[in-house]
C-alpha positions, -999 to +999 in steps of 0.1 A: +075-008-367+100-003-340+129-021-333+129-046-300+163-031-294+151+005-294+155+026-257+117+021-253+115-013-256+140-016-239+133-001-206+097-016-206+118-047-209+137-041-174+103-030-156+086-060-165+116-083-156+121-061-121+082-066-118+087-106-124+116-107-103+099-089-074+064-110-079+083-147-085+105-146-056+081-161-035+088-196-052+119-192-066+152-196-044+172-167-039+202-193-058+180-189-091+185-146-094+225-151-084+225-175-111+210-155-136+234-123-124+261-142-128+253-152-159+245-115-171+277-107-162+296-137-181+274-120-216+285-085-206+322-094-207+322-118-235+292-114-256+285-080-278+257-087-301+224-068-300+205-102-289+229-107-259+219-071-244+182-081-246+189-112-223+213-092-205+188-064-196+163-094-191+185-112-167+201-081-147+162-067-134+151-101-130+180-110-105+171-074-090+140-078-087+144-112-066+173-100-046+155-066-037+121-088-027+146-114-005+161-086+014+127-072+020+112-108+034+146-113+056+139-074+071+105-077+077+114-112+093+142-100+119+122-068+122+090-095+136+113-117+157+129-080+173+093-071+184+081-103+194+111-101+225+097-073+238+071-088+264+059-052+279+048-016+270+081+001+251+083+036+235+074+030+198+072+057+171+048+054+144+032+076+119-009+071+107-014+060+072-048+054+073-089+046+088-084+011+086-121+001+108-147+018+124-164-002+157-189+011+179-162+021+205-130+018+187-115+034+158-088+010+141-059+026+124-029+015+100+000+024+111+038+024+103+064+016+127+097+033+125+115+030+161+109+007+191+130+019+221+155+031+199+158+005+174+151+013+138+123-010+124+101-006+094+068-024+098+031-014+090+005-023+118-029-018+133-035+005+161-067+003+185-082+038+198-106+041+216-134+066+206-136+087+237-101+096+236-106+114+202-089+106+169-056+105+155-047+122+121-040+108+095-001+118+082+007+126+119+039+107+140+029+096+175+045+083+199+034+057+220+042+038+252+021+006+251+031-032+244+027-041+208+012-080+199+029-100+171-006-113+149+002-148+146-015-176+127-043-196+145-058-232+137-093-213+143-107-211+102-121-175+106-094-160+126-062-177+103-083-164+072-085-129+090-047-127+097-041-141+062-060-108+050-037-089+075-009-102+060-015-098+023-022-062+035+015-064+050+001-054+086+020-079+115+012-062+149-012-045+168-013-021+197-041-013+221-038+027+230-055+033+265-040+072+266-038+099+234-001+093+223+027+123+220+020+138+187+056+148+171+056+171+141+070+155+112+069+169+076+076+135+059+043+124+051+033+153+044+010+144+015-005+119+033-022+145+051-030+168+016-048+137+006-066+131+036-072+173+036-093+166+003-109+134+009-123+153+040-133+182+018-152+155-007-169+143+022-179+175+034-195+184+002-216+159-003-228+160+034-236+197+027-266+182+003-287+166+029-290+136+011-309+103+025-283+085+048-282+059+022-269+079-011-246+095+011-229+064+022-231+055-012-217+080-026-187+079+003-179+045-008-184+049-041-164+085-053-139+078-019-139+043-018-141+047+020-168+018+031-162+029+068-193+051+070-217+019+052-241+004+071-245-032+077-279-032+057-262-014+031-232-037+031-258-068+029-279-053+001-242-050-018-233-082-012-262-104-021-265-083-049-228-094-061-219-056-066-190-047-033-168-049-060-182-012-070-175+001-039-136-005-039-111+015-056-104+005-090-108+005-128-129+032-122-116+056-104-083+048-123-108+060-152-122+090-137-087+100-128-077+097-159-099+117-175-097+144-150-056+146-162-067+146-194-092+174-186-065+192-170-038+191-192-054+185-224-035+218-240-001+211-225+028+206-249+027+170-238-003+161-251-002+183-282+028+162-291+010+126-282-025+135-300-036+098-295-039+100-259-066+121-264-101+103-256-123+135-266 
């Protein structure tokens, strides 16, 4: 058996501490991780035992971990309260992460900010488009000259629960596009668009079966995990049926991803080396 004190161990140690750090700082006061750095730095200078390095390494990513997440809350703060001054249309550039709804006559797209009139800001957001206007592409930088709304909580039940989804999806604006923005060419999300390039190809393949309209939203949903394309009936049939959990990305496609590495790569060095990966 391995020793607690061996590199391994040891950095799983630090990621799980940065992942507690990150994940607790929400109910824990900023005072708590200063404390705890201070007091790694007391056991580096004074205490050398093996033990003391475990809480050190313990201490050191948890205080990380809550000071990184603070820092993150305070910027995305002052970034909201710097767009919610501006009370009319400004030049905004923003690049398209993703399809986020489909409506009969609007196309709904995350977005992420990265400049309002000059001003460097870092915020993800929702973009309205209408249909007849075309579509923007997903990975591409736009720029835009329209006003951008802060989403702010209601006392209306259906809307504040709305907005709470917005929020845990870290999405604090919207914008209302009445005119195809300035596309700007920008390699930096460059695989953004690769994966969009293949989930297009996917799509396109199983269109090119002539399936019932059914199985092929299915099948969307289900290989893609893009519910856009469902129907409402669909959707229903899902739901009473206790089963949209299916249709979301997850265990599964983790799975099937796995197994398509392991397909890949199954006579690499790697796993030649690690035989007990193998699952075949």
């Amino acid at each position: 058996m391995k020793s607690i004190f061996s590199s391994n161990y040891l950095f799983l140690l630090s990621v799980l501490s940065f992942i507690v750090g990150i994940s607790s700082s929400s109910i824990i006061s900023i005072y708590f991780f200063i404390i705890c750095f201070v007091i790694a730095f007391v056991l580096f200078l004074f205490f050398k035992e093996k033990q003391s390095n475990v809480v050190l390494i313990i201490l050191i990513f948890l205080s990380l971990g809550g000071v990184r997440a603070y820092i993150q809350k305070m910027h995305k703060a002052s970034s909201i309260s710097v767009l919610s001054n501006f009370k009319k249309p400004v030049v905004s550039q923003l690049t398209v992460v993703k399809q986020f709804h489909d409506f009969k006559d609007t196309r709904v797209y995350k977005v992420k900010l990265h400049s309002v009139d000059g001003k460097i800001l870092e915020l993800k957001g929702l973009i309205y488009f209408p249909k007849d206007l075309g579509k923007l592409k997903i990975g591409e930088s736009y720029v835009s000259h329209e006003q951008i709304y802060i989403l702010k909580n209601t006392s209306h039940v259906y809307i504040d629960s709305y907005q709470k989804y917005l929020e845990a999806n870290h999405l604090y604006y919207k914008i209302y596009l009445r005119k195809p923005p300035l596309l700007l060419k920008n390699k930096r999300y460059g695989w953004l668009k690769s994966f969009d390039f293949i989930k297009r190809k996917i799509s396109k393949g199983v269109e090119s079966y002539h399936l019932s309209s059914k199985v092929e939203e299915f099948l969307k949903a289900f290989v893609l995990g893009d519910r856009l394309g469902l129907s409402a009936e669909l959707k229903n049939d899902f739901k009473n049926a206790g089963l949209m959990h299916i249709l979301a990305i997850s265990g599964l496609h983790i799975g099937i991803l796995h197994q398509l590495l392991l397909l890949l790569f199954r006579n690499t060095f790697y796993l030649y080396k690690h035989r007990w990966v193998k699952s075949f």
